[in-house]
C-alpha positions in Angstrom: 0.0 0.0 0.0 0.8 3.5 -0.4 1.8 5.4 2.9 3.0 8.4 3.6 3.9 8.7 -0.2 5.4 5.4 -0.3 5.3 1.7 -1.4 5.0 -0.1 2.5 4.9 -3.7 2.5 1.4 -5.0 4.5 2.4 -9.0 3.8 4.6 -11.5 2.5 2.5 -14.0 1.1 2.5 -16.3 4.7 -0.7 -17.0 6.6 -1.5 -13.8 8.7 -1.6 -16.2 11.6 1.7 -17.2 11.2 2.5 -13.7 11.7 0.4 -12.9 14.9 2.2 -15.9 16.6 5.5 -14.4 16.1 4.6 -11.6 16.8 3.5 -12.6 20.2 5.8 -16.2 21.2 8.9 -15.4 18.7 10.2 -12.4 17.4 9.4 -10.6 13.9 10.9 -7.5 11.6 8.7 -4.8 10.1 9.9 -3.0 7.3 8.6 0.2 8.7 10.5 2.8 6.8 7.5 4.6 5.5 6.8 5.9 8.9 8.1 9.1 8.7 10.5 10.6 12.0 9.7 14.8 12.0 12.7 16.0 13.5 12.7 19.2 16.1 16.1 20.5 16.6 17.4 23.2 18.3 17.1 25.1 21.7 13.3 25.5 21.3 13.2 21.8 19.9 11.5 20.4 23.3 9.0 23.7 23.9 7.6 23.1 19.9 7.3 19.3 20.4 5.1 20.5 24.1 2.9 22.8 21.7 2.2 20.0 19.1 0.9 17.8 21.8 -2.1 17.4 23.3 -0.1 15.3 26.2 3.0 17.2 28.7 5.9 16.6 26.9 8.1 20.0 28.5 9.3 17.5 30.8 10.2 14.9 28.3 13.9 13.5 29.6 16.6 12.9 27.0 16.5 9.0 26.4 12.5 8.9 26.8 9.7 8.1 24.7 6.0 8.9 24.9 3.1 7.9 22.7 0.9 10.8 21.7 -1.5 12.0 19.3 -1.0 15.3 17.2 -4.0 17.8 16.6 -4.9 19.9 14.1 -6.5 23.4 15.1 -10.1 22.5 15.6 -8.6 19.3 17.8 -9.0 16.6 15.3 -6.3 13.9 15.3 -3.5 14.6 12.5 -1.2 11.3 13.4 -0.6 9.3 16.2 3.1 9.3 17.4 6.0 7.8 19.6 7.9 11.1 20.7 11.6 10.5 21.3 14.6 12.8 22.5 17.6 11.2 21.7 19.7 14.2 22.3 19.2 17.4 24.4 18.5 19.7 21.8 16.4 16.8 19.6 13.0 15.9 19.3 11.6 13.1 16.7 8.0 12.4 15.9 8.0 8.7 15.0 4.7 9.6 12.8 2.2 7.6 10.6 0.4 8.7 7.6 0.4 12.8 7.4 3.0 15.9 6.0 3.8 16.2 10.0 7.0 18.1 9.3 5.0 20.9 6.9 2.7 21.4 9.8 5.2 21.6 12.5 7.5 24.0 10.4 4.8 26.3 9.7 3.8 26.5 13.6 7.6 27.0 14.7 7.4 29.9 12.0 4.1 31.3 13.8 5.7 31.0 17.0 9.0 32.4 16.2 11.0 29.3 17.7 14.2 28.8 17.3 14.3 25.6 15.8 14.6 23.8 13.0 12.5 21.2 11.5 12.9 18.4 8.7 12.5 14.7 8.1 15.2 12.5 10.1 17.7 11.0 7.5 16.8 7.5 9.2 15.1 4.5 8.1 13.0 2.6 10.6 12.5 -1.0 11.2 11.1 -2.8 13.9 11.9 -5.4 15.2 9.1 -6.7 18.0 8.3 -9.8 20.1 9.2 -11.6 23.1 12.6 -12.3 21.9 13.6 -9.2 20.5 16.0 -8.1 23.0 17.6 -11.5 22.3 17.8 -10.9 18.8 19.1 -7.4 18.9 21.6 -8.0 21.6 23.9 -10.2 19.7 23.7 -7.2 17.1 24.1 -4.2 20.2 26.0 -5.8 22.3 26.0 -4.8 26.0 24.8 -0.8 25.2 21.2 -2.4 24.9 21.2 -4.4 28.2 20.2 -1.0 30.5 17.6 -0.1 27.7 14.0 0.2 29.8 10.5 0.1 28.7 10.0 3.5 26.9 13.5 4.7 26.5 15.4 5.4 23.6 19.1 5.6 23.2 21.9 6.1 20.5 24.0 3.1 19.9 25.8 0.8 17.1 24.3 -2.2 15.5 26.2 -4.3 14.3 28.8 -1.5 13.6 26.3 1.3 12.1 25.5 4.2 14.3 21.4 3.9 15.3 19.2 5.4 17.5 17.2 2.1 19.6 14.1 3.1 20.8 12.4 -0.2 23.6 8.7 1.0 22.6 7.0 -1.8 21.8 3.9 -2.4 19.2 0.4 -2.8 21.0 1.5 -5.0 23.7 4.1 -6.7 22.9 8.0 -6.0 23.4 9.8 -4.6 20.4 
């Protein structure tokens, strides 16, 4: 299917039950890299990212991640997102289908923050299920060991500099 203006795979010709119990008794990858990550950057980056919320997100530590929904003007949902700050003066909207970083731009222009916005030059996978911390740790090494619920850290994998975020999908670890 077509999301956020690009091909994203929604199967690989398997039985979708197949999938589910991976999902929740193995471990599975998602090529996710149509999900868009609208980056904030800057010493305002944290203050924009709290006005583009509905949900608190001024107190936001670096190495945290929140889910949160992002509303238009008249308060209808936009996108639904997993927030994470990486870095001190970073902010990424992990983002589904919507031109989040046109919208964010033009508030930060309206606000007169001192920020810049653009699309992340990353390209997200996920990797989710009971054993993915077993799975990723022979590719992290010890750095992901420490990595709680709802944090986010960077780190190499398997040699290439990364930013792991321990989120999750639904329920289940990832």
């Amino acid at each position: 299917m077509v999301y956020n203006h690009t091909y994203m795979p929604m199967g690989y010709g398997r039985d979708p039950r197949e999938d589910y119990r991976a999902l929740v008794e193995r471990v599975t990858l998602w090529d996710v890299g149509a999900e868009r990550q609208c980056e904030l950057r800057g010493p305002a980056a944290l203050a924009l990212a709290d006005h583009l919320s509905p949900r608190k997100l001024s107190d936001l530590e670096v190495g945290e991640c929140r889910y949160t929904p992002v509303c238009d003007r008249a308060g209808e949902i936009m996108c639904e997102c997993i927030v994470l700050r990486p870095w001190p003066d970073v902010v990424w909207f992990s983002h589904s289908d919507v031109d989040l970083s046109l919208w964010a731009a033009g508030i930060a222009l309206a606000r007169g923050d001192d920020v810049t916005v653009a699309e992340a030059d990353v390209a997200p996978l996920q990797l989710q299920g009971p054993r993915a911390a077993d799975v990723l740790a022979g590719l992290a090494g010890a750095e992901l060991a420490g990595l709680g619920r709802h944090r986010c850290a960077p780190m190499q994998v398997a040699g290439v500099e990364t930013v792991v975020s321990n989120t999750g999908w639904s329920r289940e670890p990832g």
